[in-house]
LOGU-60602 format. One record per residue (C-alpha): residue number from 1; z, x negated, y negated. Coordinates in steps of 0.2 Angstrom, whole numbers, plus 2048, in hexadecimal, padded with zeros to 3 digits. Each point is the difference from the previous one (the first is absolute). Last residue first. Layout:
% residues N
resi: NUM	pz: Z	px: X	py: Y
...
***
This chain:
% residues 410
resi: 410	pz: 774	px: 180	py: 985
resi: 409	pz: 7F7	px: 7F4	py: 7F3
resi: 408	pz: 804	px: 7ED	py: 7FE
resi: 407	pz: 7F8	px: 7FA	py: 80F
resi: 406	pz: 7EF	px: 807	py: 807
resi: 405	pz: 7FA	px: 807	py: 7EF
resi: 404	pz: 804	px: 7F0	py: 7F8
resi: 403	pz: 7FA	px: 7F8	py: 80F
resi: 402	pz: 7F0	px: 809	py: 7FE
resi: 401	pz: 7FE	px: 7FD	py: 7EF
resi: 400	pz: 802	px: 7EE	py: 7FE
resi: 399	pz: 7F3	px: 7FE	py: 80E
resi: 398	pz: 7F3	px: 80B	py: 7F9
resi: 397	pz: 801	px: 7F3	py: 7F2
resi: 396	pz: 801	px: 7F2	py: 80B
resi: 395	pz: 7F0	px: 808	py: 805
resi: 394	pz: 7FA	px: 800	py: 7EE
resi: 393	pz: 804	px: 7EE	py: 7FB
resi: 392	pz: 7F7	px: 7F8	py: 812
resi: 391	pz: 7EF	px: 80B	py: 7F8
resi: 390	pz: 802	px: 7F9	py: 7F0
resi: 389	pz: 800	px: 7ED	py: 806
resi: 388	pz: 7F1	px: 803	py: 809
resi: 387	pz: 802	px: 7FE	py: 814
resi: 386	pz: 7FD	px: 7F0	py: 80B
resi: 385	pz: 7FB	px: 7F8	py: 80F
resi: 384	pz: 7F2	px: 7F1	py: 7FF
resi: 383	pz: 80F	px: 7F4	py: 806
resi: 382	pz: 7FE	px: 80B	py: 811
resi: 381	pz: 809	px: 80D	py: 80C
resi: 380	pz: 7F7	px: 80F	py: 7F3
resi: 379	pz: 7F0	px: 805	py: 7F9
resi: 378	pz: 7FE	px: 812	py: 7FC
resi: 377	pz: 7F3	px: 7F9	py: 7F2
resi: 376	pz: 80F	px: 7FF	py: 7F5
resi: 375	pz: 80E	px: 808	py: 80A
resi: 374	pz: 805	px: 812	py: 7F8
resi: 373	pz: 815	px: 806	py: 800
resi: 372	pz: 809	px: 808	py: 80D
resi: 371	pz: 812	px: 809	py: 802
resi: 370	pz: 806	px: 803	py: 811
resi: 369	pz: 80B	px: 80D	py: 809
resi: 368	pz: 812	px: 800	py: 809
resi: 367	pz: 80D	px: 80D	py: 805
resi: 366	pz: 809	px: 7F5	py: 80F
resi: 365	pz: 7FD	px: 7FC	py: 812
resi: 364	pz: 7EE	px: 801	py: 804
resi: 363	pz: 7FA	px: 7FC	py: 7F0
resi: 362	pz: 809	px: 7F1	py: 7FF
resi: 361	pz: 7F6	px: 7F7	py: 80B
resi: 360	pz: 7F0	px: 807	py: 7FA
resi: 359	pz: 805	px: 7FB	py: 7EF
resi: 358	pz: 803	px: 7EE	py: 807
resi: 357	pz: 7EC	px: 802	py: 7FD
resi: 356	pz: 7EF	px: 802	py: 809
resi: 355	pz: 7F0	px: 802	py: 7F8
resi: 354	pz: 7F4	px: 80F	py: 800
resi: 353	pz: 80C	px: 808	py: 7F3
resi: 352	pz: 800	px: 812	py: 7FB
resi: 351	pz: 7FA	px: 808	py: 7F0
resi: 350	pz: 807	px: 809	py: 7F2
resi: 349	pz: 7F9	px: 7FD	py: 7ED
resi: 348	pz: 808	px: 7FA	py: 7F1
resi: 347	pz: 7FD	px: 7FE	py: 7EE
resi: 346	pz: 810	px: 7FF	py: 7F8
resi: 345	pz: 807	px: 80D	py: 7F5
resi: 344	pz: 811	px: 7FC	py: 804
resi: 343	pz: 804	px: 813	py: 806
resi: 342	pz: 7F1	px: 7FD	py: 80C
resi: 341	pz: 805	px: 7EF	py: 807
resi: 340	pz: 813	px: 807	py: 801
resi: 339	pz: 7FA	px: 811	py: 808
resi: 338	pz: 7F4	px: 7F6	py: 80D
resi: 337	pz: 810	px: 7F5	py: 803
resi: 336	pz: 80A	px: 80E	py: 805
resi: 335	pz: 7F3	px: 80A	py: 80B
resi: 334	pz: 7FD	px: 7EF	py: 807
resi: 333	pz: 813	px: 7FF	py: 805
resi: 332	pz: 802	px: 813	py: 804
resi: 331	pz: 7F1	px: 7FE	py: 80E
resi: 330	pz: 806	px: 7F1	py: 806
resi: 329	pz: 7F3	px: 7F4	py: 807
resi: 328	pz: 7F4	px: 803	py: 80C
resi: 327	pz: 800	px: 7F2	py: 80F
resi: 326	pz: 7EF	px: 7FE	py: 80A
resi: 325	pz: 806	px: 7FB	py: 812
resi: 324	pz: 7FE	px: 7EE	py: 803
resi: 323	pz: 7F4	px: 7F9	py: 811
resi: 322	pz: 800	px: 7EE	py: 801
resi: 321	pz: 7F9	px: 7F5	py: 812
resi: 320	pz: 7F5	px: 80C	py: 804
resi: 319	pz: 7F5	px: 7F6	py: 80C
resi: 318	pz: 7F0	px: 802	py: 807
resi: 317	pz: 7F8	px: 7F6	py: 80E
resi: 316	pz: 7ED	px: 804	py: 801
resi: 315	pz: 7F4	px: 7FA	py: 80F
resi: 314	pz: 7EE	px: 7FE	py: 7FC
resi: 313	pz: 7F2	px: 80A	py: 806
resi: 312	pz: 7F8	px: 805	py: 7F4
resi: 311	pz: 802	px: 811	py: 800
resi: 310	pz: 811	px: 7FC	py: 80A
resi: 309	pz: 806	px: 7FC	py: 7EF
resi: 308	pz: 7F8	px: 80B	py: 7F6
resi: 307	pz: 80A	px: 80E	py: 80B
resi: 306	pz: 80E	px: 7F6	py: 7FD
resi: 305	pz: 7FE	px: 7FE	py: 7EE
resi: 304	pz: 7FD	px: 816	py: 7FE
resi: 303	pz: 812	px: 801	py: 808
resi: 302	pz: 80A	px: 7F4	py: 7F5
resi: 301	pz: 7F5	px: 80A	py: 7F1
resi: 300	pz: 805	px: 813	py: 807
resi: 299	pz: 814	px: 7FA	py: 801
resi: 298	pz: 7FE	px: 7F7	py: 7EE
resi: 297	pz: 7FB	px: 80D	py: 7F9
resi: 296	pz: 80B	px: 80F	py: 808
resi: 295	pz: 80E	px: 7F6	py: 7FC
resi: 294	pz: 7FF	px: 7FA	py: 7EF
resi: 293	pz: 7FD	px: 815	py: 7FD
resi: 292	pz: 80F	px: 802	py: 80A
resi: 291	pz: 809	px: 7F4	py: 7F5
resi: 290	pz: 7FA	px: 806	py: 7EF
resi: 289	pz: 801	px: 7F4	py: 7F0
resi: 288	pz: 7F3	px: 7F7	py: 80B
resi: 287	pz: 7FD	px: 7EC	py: 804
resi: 286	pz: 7F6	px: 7F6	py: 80B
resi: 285	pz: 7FF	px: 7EE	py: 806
resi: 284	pz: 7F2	px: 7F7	py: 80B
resi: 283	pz: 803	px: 7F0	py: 808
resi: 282	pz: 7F0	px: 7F6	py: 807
resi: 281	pz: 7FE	px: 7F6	py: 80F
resi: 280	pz: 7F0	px: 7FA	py: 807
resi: 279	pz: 7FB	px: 7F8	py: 810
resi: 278	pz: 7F0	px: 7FA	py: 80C
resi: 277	pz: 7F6	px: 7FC	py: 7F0
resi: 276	pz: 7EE	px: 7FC	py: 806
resi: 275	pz: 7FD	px: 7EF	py: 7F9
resi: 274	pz: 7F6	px: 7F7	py: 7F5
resi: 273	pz: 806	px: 805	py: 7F0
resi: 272	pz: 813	px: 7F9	py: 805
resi: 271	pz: 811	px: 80C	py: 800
resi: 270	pz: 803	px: 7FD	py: 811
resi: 269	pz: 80B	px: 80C	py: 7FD
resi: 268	pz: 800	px: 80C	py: 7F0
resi: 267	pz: 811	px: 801	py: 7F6
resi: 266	pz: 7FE	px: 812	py: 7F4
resi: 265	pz: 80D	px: 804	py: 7F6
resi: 264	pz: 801	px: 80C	py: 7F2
resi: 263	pz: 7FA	px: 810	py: 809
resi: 262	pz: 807	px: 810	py: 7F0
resi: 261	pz: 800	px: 811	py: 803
resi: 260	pz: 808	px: 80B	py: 7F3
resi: 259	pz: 805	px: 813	py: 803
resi: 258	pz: 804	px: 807	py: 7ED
resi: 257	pz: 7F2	px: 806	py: 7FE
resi: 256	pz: 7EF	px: 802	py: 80A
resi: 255	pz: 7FE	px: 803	py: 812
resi: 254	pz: 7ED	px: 7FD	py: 7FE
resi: 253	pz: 802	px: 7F3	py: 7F9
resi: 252	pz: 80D	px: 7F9	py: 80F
resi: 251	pz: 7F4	px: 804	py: 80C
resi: 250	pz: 7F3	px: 7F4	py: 7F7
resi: 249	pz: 80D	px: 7F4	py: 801
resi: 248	pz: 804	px: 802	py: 815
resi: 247	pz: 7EE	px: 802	py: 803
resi: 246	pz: 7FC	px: 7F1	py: 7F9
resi: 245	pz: 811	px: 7F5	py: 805
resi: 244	pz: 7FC	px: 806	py: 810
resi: 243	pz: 7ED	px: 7FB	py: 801
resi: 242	pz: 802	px: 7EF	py: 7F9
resi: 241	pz: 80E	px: 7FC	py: 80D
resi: 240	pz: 7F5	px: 806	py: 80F
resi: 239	pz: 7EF	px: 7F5	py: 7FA
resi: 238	pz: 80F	px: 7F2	py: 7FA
resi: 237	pz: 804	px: 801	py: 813
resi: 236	pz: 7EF	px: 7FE	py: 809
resi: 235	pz: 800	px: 802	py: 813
resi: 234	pz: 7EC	px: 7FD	py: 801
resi: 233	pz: 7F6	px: 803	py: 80D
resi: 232	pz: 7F5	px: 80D	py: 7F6
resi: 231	pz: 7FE	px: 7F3	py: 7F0
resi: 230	pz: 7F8	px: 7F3	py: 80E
resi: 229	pz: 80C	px: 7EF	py: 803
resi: 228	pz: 7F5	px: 7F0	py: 7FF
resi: 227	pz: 801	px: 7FE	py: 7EB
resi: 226	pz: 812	px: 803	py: 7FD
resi: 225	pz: 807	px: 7F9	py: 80C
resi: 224	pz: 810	px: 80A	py: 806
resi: 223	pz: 810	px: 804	py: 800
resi: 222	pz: 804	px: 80F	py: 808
resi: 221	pz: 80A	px: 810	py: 7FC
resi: 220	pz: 813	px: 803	py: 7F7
resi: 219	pz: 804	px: 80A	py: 7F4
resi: 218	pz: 814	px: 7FE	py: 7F6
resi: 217	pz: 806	px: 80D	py: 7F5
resi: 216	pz: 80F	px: 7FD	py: 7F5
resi: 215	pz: 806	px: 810	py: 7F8
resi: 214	pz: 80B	px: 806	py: 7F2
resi: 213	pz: 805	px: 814	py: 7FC
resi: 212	pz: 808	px: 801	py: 7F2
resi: 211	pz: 809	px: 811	py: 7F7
resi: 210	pz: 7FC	px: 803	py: 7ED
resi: 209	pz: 80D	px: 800	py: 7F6
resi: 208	pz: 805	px: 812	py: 7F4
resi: 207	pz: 804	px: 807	py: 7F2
resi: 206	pz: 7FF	px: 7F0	py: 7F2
resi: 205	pz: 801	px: 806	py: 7EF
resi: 204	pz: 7F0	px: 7F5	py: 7F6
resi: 203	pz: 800	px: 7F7	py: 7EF
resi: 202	pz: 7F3	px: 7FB	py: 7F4
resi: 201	pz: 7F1	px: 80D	py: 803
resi: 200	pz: 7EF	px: 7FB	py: 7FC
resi: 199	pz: 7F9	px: 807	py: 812
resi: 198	pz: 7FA	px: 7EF	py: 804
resi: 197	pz: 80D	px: 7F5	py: 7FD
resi: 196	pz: 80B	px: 80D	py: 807
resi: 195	pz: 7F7	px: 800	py: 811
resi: 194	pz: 7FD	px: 7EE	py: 7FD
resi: 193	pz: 80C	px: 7F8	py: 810
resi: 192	pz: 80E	px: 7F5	py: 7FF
resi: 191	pz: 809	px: 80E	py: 7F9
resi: 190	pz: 80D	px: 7F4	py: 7F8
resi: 189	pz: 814	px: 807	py: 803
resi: 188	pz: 80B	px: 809	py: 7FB
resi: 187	pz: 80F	px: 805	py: 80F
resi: 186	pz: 80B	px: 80F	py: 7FB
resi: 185	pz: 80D	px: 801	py: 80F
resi: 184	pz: 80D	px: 80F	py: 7FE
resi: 183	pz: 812	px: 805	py: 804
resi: 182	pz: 805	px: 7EE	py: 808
resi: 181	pz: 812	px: 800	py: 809
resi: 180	pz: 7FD	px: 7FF	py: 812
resi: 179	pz: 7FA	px: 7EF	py: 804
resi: 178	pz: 7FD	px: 7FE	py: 813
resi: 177	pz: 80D	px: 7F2	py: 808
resi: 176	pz: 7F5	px: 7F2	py: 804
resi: 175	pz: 7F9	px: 7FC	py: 80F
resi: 174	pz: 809	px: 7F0	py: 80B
resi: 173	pz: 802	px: 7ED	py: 800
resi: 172	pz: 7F8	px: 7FE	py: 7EE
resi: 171	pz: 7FB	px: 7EF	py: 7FA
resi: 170	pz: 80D	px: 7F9	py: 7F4
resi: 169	pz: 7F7	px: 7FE	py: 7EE
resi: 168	pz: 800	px: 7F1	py: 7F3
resi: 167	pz: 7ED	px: 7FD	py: 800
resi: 166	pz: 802	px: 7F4	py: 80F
resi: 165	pz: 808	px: 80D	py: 80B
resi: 164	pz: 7F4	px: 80B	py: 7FF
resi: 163	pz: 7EF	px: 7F5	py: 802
resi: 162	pz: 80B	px: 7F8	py: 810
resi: 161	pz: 803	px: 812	py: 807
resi: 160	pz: 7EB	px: 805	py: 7FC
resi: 159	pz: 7FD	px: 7ED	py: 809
resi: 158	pz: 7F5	px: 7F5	py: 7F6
resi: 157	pz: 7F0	px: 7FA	py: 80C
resi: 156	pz: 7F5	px: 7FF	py: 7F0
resi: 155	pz: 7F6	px: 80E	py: 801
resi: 154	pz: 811	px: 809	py: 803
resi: 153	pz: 809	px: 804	py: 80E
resi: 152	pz: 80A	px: 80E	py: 80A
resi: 151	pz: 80F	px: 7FD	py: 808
resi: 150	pz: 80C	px: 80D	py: 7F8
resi: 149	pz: 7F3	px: 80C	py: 7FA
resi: 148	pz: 801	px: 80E	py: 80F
resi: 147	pz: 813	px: 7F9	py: 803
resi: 146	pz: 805	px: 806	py: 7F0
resi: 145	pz: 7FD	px: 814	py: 806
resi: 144	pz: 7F9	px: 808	py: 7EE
resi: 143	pz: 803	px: 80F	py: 7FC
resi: 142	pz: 811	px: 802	py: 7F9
resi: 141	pz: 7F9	px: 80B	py: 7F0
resi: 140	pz: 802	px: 7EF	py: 7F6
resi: 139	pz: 7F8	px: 7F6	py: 80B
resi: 138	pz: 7F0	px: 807	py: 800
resi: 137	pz: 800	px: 800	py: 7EC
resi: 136	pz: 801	px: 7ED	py: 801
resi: 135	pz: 7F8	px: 7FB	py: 80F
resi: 134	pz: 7F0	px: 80B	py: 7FD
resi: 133	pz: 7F3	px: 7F4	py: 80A
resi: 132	pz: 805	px: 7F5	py: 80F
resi: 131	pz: 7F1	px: 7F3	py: 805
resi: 130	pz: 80B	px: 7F2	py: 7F5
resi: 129	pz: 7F5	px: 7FA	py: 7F0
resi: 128	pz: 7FA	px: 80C	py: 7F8
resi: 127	pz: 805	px: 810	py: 806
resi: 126	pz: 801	px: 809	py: 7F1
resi: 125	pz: 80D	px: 80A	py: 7FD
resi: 124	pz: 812	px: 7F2	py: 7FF
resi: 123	pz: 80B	px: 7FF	py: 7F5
resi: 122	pz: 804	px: 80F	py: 7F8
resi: 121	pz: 804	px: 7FD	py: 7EB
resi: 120	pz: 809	px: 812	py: 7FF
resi: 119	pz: 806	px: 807	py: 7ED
resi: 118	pz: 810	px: 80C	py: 802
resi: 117	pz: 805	px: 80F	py: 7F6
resi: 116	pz: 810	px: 808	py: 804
resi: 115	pz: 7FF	px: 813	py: 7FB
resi: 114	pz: 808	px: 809	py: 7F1
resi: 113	pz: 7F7	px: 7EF	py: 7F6
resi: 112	pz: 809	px: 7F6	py: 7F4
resi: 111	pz: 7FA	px: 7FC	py: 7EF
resi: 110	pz: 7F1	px: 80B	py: 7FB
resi: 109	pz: 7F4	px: 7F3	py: 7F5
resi: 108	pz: 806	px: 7EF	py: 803
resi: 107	pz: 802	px: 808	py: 814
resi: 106	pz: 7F0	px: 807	py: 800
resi: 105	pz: 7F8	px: 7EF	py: 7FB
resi: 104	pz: 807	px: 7F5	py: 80C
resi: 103	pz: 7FF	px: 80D	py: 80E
resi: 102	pz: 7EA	px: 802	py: 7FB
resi: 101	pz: 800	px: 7EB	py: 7FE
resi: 100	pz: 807	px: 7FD	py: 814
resi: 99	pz: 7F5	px: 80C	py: 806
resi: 98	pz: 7F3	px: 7FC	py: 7F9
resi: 97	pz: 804	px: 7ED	py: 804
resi: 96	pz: 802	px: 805	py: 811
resi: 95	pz: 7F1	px: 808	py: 802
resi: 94	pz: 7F3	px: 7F6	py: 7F7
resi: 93	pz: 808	px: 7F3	py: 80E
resi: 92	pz: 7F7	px: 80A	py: 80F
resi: 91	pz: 7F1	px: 7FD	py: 7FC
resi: 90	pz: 7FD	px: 7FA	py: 7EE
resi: 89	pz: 7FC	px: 7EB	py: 7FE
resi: 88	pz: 7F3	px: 801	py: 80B
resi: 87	pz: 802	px: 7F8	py: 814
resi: 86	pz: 7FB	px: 7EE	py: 805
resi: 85	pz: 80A	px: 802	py: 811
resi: 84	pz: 805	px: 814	py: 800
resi: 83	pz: 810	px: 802	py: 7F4
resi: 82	pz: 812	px: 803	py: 803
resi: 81	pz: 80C	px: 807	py: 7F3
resi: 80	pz: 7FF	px: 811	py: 807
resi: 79	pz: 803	px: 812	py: 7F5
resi: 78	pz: 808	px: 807	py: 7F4
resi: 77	pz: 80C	px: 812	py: 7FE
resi: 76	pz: 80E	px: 806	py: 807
resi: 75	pz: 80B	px: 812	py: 7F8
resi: 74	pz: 812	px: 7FC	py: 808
resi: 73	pz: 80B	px: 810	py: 804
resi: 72	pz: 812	px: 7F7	py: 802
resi: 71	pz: 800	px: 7FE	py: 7EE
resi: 70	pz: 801	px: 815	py: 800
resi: 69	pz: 808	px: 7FF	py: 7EE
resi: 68	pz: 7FE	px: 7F0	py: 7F5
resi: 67	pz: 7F4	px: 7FA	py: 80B
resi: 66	pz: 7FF	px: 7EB	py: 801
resi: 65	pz: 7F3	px: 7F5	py: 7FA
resi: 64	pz: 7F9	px: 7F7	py: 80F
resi: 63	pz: 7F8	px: 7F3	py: 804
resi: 62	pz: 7FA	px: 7FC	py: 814
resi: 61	pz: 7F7	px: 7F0	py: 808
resi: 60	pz: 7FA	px: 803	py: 811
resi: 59	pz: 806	px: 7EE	py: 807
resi: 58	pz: 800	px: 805	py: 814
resi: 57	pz: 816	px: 801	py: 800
resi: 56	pz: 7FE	px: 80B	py: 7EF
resi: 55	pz: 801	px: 7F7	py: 7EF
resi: 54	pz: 80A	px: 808	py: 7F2
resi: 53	pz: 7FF	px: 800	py: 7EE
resi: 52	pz: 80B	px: 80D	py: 7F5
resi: 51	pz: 7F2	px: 802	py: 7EF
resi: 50	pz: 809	px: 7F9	py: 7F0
resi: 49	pz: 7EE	px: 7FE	py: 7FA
resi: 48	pz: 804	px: 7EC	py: 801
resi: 47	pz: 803	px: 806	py: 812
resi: 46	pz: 7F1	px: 807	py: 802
resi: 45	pz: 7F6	px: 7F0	py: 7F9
resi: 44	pz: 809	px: 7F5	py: 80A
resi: 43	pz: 7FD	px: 806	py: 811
resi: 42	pz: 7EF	px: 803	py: 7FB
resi: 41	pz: 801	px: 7EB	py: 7FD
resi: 40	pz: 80A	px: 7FE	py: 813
resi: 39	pz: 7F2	px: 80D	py: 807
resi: 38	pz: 7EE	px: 7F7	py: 7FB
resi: 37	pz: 808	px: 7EE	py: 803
resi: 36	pz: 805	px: 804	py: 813
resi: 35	pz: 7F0	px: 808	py: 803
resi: 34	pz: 7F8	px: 7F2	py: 7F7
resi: 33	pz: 809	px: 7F3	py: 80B
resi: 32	pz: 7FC	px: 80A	py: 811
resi: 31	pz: 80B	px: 80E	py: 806
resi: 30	pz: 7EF	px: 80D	py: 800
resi: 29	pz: 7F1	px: 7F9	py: 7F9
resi: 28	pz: 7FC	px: 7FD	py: 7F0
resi: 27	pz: 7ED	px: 7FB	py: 7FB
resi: 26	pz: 7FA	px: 806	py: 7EF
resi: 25	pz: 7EF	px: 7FC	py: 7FB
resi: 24	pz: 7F9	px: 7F5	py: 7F4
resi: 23	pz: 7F7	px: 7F4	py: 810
resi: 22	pz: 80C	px: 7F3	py: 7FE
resi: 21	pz: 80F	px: 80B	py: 803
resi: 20	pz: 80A	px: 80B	py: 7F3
resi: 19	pz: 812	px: 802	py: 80C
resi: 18	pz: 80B	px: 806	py: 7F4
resi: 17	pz: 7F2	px: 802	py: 7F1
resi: 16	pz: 800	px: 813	py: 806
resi: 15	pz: 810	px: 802	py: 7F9
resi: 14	pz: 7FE	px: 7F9	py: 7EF
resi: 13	pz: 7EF	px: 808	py: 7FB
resi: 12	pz: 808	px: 812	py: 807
resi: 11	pz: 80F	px: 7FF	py: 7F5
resi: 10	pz: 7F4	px: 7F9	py: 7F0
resi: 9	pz: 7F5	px: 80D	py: 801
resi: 8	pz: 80D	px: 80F	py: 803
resi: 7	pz: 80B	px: 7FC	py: 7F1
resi: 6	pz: 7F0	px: 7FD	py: 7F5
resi: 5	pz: 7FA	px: 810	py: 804
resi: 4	pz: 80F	px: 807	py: 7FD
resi: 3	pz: 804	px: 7F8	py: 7F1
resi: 2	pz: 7EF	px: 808	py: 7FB
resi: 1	pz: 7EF	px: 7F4	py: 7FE
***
């Protein structure tokens, strides 16, 4: 094993211990205890890297090793501390302690850079445990109205202003000024998919986001027995559901990449085997690098589900309660990590992302783009997540040299 390697196991293995749960898993959840726990000890670690440490007022977490000549120019890099409940030891934080390791070692090995370097621990991505998601990177561009969270709960009743204020933070009373001094974003970050795994390639350059379009779809018809009402009297709303999400998938095939189509709820009632089922609800979500494309799609399926409705007659309620844009990245960004990557010698690829990111945040204010590397098994958001040793080395690899080319050269 390499120092690196070495350097990189043992920061990871220690964050993601903040907030180990029963189950192996990583649970830590914005402002709670592990939250708290996971930024005071990054907090410590920058500054004992003679990194400036500051908090913002929502708890983004920010080190920075100040530009000699433009240190007004700040090249960001990291990511979110928070995890999904029982989440893997990698999203998120593999981003922050890239990040944090790739400054640490540029600046034993170059000094100070032209242009302020600054690592990011955000607070908040996920939407774990308060129905509010991107709170860190949101509030950084001013886009976040305090009174949209202000009262909102969590599982446990916890108000979002009380959650603030007991992890050492005053809640908000109006948006944040926008930042307006950050040259480029670099996020890295877990694939959480197997592209890469499957294409043997070790790192990836980010281009582009995929847009979302997410859907809850309620039928409803007649309940009844399921032994005296005849197949031609019946108002049958699995018989409806099945046929959408069929049609919807094999349309989907024949659409072919990059659209994805995914139906990953389904709540059925009566829900009993002897009964006709008089109501179904299902969500359906669907992504694109290509917002007319998304558009076109999704328009002819929404369509195609009525007519299915009124087929068999059932009435359809459809509601489109998220619709994102796709977000490209910059094009001089990933042009400038693809030349690091290649001058390197790493073996990379370009692809886009079919997840969201703070990156799409960022993307629509400043120059941003992402660096990937493979998910075992494209597993990700549980214990079972993970990424070879080798394969975390060489995007903070890719990582070194693009902030290198990002903050020391004109």
């Amino acid at each position: 094993m390499t120092d690196l390697q070495q350097e990189i196991d043992q920061e990871i293995t220690w964050l993601s211990s903040i907030g180990l749960d029963d189950k192996q898993g990583t649970t830590r959840l914005l402002y709670d205890n592990h939250w708290v726990a996971a930024q005071q000890g990054l907090k410590e670690k920058f500054e004992q890297e003679g990194l400036e440490t500051s908090f913002d007022v929502v708890g983004n977490l920010s080190g920075k090793l100040v530009g000699s000549k433009y240190p007004n120019e700040v090249v960001l890099t990291g990511s979110h501390v928070d995890t999904v409940v029982n989440g893997g030891a990698l999203d998120g934080q593999f981003g922050i302690i890239a990040s944090f390791i790739a400054i640490k070692h540029l600046k034993e090995k170059y000094g100070q850079p032209l242009r302020s370097l600054e690592v990011i621990a955000m607070a908040e991505e996920e939407g774990s445990r308060f129905p509010f998601a991107f709170w860190g990177s949101k509030n950084i561009f001013g886009l976040v109205d305090p009174e949209e969270v202000k009262d909102s709960v969590d599982s446990e009743g916890i108000v979002f202003a009380q959650a603030m204020e007991d992890a050492g933070f005053d809640f908000p009373e109006k948006k944040q000024p926008v930042r307006d001094d950050i040259h480029a974003f670099v996020e890295i970050h877990i694939e959480q998919g197997n592209v890469l795994e499957n294409t043997g390639k070790q790192v990836a350059v980010v281009d582009s986001i995929v847009g979302q379009k997410r859907y809850d779809i309620t039928l409803k018809g007649q309940a009844n027995h399921a032994g005296t009402t005849p197949m031609g009297y019946r108002k049958d709303t699995v018989y409806a559901m099945s046929k959408m999400i069929s049609e919807g998938i094999d349309d989907a095939k024949k659409e072919g990449d990059p659209l994805v189509l995914t139906f990953g709820h389904v709540a059925v009632k009566p829900n009993t085997v002897n009964v006709v089922p008089g109501e179904a609800f299902f969500t359906m979500d669907c992504r694109h690098t290509d917002g007319g494309a998304l558009d076109k799609f999704t328009s002819n399926l929404v369509k195609r589900f009525k007519e299915i409705a009124k087929e068999c007659d059932v009435e359809i309620e459809i509601d489109n309660w998220m619709d994102e844009e796709p977000v490209p990245m910059s094009k001089e960004i990933v042009s400038l990590l693809q030349e690091a990557c290649a001058e390197a010698n790493l073996n990379y690829t370009t692809m886009h992302s079919g997840a969201g990111h703070d990156s799409q945040i960022f993307a629509q204010h400043v120059p941003t783009a992402m660096l990937f590397v493979p998910s075992i098994n494209g597993v990700s958001h549980n214990p079972d997540e993970s990424t070879k040793l080798e394969d975390l080395t060489e995007g903070v690899k890719a990582l070194i040299a693009s902030l290198y080319k990002l903050a020391y050269q004109e």
